[in-house]
C-alpha positions as CSV (number, residue, x, y, z in Angstrom):
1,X,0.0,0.0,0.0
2,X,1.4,3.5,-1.0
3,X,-0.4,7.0,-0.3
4,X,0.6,9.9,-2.3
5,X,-0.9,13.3,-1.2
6,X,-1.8,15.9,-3.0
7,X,-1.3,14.2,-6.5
8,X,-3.9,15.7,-8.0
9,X,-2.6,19.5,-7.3
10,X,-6.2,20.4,-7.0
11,X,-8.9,20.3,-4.5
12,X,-8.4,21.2,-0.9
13,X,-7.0,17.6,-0.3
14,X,-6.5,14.3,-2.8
15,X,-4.1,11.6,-2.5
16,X,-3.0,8.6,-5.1
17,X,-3.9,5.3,-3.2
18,X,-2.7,1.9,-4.0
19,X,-3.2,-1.2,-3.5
20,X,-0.8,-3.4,-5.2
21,X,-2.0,-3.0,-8.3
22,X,-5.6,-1.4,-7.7
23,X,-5.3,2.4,-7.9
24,X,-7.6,5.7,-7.1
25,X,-7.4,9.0,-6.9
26,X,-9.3,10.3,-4.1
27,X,-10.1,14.1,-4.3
28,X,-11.8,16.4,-1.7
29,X,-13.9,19.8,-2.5
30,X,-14.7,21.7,0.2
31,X,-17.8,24.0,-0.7
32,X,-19.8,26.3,1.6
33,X,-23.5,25.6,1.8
34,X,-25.3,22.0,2.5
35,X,-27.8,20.6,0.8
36,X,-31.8,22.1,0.8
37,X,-32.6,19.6,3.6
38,X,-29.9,20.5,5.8
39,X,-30.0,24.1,5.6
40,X,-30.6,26.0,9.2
41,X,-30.0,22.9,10.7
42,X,-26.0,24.4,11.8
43,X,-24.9,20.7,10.2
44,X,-22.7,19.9,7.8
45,X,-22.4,17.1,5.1
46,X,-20.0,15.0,3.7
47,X,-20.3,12.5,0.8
48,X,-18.7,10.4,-1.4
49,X,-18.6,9.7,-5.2
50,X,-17.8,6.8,-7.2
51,X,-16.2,5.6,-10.6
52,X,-14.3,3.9,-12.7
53,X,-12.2,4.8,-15.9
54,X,-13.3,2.7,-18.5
55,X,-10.2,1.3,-19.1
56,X,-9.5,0.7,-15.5
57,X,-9.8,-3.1,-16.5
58,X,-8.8,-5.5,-18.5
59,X,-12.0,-4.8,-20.7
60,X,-12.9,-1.4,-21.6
61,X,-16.0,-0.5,-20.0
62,X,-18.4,2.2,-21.4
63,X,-19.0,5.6,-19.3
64,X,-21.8,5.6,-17.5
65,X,-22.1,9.6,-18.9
66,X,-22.6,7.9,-21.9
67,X,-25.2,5.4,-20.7
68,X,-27.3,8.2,-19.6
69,X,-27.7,6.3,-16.3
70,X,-25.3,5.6,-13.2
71,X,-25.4,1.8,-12.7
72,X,-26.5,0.1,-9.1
73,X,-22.5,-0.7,-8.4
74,X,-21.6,2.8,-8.5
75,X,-24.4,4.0,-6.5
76,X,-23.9,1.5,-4.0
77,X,-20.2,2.1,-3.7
78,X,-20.5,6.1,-3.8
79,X,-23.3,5.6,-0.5
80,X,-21.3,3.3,1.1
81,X,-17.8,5.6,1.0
82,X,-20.0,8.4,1.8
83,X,-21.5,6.5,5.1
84,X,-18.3,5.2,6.3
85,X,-16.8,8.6,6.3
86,X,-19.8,10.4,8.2
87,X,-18.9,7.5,10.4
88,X,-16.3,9.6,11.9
89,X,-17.3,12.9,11.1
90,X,-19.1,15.2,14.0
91,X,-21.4,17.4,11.4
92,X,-22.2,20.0,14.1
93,X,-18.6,20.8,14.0
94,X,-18.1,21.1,10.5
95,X,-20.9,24.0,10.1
96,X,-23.4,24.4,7.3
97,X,-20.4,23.6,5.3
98,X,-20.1,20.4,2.5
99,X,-17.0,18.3,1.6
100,X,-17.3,16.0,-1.5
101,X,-14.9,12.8,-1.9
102,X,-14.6,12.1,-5.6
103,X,-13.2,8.5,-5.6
104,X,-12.2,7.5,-9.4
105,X,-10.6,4.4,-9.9
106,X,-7.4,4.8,-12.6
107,X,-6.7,1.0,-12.3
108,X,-8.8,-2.0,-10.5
109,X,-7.4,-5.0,-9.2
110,X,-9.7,-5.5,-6.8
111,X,-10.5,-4.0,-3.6
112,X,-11.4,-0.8,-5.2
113,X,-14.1,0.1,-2.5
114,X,-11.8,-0.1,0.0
115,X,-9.2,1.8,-1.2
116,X,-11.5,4.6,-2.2
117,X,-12.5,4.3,1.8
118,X,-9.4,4.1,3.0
119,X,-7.7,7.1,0.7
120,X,-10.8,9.3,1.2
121,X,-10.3,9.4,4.8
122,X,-6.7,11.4,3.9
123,X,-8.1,13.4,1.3
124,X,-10.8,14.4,4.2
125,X,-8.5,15.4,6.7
126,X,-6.5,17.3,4.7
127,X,-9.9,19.3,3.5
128,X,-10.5,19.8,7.0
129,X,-6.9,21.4,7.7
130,X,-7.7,23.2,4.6
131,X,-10.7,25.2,5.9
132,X,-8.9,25.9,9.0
133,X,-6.0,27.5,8.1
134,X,-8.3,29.7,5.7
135,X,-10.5,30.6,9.1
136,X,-13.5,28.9,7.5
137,X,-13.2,26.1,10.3
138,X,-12.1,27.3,13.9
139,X,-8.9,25.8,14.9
140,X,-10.0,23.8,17.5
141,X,-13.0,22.4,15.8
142,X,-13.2,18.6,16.1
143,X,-14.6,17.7,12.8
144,X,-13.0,14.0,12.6
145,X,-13.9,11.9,15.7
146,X,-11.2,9.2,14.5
147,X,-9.8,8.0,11.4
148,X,-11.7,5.4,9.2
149,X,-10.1,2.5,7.2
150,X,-11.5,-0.9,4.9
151,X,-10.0,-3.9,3.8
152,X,-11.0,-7.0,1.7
153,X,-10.6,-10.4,3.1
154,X,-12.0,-13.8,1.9
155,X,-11.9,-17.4,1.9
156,X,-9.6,-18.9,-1.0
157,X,-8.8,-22.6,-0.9
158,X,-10.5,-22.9,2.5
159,X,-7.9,-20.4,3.7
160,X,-8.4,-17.0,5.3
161,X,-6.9,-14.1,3.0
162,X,-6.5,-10.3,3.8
163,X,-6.9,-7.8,0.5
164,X,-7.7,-9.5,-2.2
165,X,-6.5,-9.1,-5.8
166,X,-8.8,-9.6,-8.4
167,X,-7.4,-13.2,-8.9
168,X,-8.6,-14.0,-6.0
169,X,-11.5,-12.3,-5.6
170,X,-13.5,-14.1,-8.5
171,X,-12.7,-17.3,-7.0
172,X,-13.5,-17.0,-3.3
173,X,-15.6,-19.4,-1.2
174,X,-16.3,-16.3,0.6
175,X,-15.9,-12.5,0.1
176,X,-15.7,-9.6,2.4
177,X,-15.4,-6.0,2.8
178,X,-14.6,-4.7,6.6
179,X,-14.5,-0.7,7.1
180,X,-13.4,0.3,10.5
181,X,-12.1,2.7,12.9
182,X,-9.2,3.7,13.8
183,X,-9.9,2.3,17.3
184,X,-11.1,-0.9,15.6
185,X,-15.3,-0.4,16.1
186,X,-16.9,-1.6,12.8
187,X,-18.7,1.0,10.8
188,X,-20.0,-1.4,8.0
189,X,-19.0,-5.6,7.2
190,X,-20.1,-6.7,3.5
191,X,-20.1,-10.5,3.8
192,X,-21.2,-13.0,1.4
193,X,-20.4,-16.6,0.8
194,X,-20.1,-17.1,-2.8
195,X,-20.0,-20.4,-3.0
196,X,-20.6,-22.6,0.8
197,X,-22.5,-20.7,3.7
198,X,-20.0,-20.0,6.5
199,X,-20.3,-20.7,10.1
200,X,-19.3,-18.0,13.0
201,X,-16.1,-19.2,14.1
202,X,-15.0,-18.5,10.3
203,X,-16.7,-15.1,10.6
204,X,-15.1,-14.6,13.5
205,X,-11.6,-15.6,11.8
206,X,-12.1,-13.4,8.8
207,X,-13.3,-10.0,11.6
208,X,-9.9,-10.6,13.0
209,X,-7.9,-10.8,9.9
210,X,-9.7,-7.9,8.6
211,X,-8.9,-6.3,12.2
212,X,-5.3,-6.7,12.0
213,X,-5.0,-4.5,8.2
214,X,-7.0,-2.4,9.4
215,X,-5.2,-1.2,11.8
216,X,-1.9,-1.7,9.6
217,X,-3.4,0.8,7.5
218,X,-4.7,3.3,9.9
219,X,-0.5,3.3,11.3
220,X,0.1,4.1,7.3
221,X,-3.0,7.2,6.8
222,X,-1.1,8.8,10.6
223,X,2.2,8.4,8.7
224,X,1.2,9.7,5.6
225,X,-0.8,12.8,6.8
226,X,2.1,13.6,9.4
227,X,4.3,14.0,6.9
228,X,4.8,17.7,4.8
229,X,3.9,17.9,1.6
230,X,6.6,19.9,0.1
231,X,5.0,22.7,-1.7
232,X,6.6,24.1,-5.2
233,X,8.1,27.5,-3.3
234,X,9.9,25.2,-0.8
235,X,11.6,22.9,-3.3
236,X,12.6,26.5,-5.1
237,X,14.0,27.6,-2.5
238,X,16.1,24.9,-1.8
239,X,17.3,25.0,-5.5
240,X,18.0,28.2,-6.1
241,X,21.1,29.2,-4.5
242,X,23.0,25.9,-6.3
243,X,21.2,26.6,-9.9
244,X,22.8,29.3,-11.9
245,X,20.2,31.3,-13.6
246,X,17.7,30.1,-11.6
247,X,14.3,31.8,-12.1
248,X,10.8,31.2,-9.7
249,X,8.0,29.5,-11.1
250,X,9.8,27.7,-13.4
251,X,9.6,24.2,-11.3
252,X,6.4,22.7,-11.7
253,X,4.7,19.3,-10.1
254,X,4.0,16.2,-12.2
255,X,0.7,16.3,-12.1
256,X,0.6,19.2,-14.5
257,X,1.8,17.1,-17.1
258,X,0.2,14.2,-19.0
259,X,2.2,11.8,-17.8
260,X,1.4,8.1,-16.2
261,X,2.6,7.2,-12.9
262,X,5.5,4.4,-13.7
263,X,5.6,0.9,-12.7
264,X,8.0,1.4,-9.3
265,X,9.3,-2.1,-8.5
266,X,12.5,-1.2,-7.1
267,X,14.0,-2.9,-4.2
268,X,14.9,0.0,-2.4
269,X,14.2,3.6,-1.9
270,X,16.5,5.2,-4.3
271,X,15.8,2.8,-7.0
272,X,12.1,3.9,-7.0
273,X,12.9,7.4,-6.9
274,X,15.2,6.6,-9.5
275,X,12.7,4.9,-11.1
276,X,10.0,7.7,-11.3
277,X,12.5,10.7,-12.0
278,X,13.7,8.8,-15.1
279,X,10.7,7.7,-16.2
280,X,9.3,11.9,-15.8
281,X,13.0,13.2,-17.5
282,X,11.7,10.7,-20.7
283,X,8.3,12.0,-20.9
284,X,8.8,15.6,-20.9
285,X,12.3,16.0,-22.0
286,X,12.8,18.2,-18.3
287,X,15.2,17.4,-15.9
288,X,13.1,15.5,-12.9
289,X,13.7,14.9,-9.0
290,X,11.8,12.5,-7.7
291,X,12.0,10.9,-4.1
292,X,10.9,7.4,-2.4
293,X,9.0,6.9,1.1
294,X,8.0,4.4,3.2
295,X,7.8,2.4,6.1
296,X,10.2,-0.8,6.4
297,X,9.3,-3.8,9.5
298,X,12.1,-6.4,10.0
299,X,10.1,-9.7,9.7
């Protein structure tokens, strides 16, 4: 799992999730004003939207803008990000005030649902620092209760699996979605047996596997949002003293080129940051810095 904030360059928070191979780009807009059902009430709203590219698959899939109609996936899906986030969300705090999660899916390997989950939750709380440094939120407004994470797990060969890839996850005996808190209370649990029922000591097997990423992944959004994004001004400061003829503005961010992420399968750090800064230098002819992060558990 890797989290890249602010990859988008827009919104008042995003971040690249990914999940082995599945990947989405989770953006947050934070607008003032709640829907016409909520207005006087002094609460605020937050939702979530779903998609897919439509060559996020193997297949190409047609837009559903073209369709004329979202399909009963997506709408399930969007509800279901937007519930688990209002999960941990005190509305009261967040004023008659909206944030929108748009979760699209770049690349599905399975798992997308809870990716979109588990990277809206960063995008969120960045939107959140967002209105407060502007003074649209008070500083000490508690808008997030806790954080809010969700993981796949299943039954594959009569074995318990966490996160499943898409290999897996069109042959499991049974298949499971787990969204949770950071504290580990359950917001939702999607279970279905696909193929045998299952009894509750395998239920109970499959909570604590689910349990256990969970709160793997809730260690990785606190790393990830206690890091600093470094903004374009800092990186130009840094540069210009060694760069001759150095001029501001003229360093910009990969995501205002055209450019696909590359594959990083490098051992180490350097060979991933070596990896993306090479692969940016080919694409737009610019001289690229790139760096790797993580988080490394002897085993």
């Amino acid at each position: 799992v890797s989290m890249t904030r602010g990859w988008s360059g827009t919104g008042e928070g995003s971040i690249l999730i990914e999940f082995g191979n599945t990947r989405v780009l989770c953006v947050a807009s934070f607008t003032e004003g709640v829907p016409r059902w909520k207005r006087d009430s002094g609460e605020g709203w937050v939702t979530g939207e779903y998609s897919m590219l439509p060559r996020a698959t193997e297949q190409r899939s047609s837009r559903e803008s073209v369709k004329g109609k979202v399909g009963g996936r997506t709408q399930e899906i969007s509800r279901l990000i937007g519930r688990s986030l209002r999960g941990i969300v005190d509305v009261s705090a967040l004023g008659e005030n909206t944030i929108v999660l748009d979760c699209d899916v770049l690349r599905a390997d399975g798992g997308t649902r809870t990716a979109a989950i588990t990277g809206a939750y960063v995008a969120l709380a960045d939107a959140v620092s967002w209105a407060k440094e502007q003074g649209i939120l008070k500083p000490s407004a508690k808008v997030l209760t806790d954080s809010i994470s969700a993981i796949s797990v299943g039954v594959i060969d009569g074995t318990p699996m966490l996160d499943l890839p898409y290999v897996e996850d069109v042959r499991a005996e049974t298949d499971m979605n787990v969204v949770q808190t950071g504290d580990g209370r359950f917001i939702e649990v999607q279970g279905t047996a696909e193929h045998a029922p299952f009894n509750r000591d395998e239920l109970n097997e499959l909570l604590d596997l689910a349990t256990l990423g969970n709160a793997r992944l809730a260690e990785t959004q606190k790393l990830a949002l206690e890091a600093p994004l470094m903004e374009v001004s800092e990186l130009e400061a840094i540069l210009a003293p060694a760069w001759e003829g150095f001029e501001a503005g003229c360093v910009a961010r990969m995501s205002d080129f055209d450019v696909a992420s590359p594959v990083e399968d490098g051992v180490t750090f350097e060979e991933n940051s070596l990896i993306k800064a090479r692969a940016l230098a080919r694409a737009t002819g610019l001289a690229a810095i790139a760096d790797d992060s993580g988080i490394t558990v002897d085993v």
